[in-house]
C-alpha positions in Angstrom: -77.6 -10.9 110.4 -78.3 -10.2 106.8 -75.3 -10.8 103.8 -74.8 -8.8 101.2 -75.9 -11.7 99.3 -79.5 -11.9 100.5 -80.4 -8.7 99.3 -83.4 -9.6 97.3 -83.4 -8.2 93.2 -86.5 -5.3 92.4 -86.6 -6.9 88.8 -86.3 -11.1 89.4 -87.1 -11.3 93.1 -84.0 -13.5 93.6 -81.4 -12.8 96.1 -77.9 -11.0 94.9 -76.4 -14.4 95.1 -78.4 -16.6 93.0 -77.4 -13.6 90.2 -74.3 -14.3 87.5 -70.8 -13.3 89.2 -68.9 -12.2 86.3 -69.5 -11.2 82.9 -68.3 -13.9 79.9 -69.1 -14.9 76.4 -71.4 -18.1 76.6 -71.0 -20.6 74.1 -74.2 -22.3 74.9 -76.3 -19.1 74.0 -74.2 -17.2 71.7 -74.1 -14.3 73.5 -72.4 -11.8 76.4 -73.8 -12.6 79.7 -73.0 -9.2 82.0 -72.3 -9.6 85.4 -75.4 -9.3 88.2 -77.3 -10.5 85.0 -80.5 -12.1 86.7 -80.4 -16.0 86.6 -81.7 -18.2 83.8 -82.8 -21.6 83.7 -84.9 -23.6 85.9 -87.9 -21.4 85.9 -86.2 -18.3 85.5 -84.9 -15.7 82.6 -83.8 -17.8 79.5 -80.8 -15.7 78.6 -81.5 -17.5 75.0 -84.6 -15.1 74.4 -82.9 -11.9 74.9 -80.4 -9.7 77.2 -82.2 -9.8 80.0 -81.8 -7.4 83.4 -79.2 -7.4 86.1 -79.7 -7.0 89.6 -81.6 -4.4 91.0 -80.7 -3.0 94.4 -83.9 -2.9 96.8 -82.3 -2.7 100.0 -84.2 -5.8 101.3 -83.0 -8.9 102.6 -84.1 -12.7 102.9 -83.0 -16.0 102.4 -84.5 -16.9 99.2 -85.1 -20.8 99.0 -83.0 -22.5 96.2 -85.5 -23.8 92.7 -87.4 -20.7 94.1 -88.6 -19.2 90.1 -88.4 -15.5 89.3 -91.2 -13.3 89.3 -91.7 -10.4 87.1 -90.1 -11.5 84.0 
């Protein structure tokens, strides 16, 4: 059965729950990071090099394995 969680992101390819889970100031970056902002790091967006995208809903749902990078950013 599918989670909510697994739904899999139209602008990272990442599921719902690899995404941020609440909006905060980072002191790292200098900068807001918004909630359902797609994930940086490891691969991924690098929050550093601009504001990013949050999750977009596709309505499709996989496990997504973890260290798996982002496509389409």
């Amino acid at each position: 059965m599918a989670s909510e969680m697994d739904e899999v992101c139209g602008n990272c390819g990442l599921s719902l729950g690899s995404h941020c889970a609440s909006s905060y100031y980072s002191e790292q970056y200098k900068m807001h990071i918004s909630r359902n902002q797609c994930p940086g790091n490891q691969g991924r967006m690098n929050w550093d090099k601009g504001p990013g995208t949050v999750f977009k809903s596709t309505g499709k749902y996989k496990l997504v394995d973890y260290n798996t990078p982002a496509g389409g950013n």
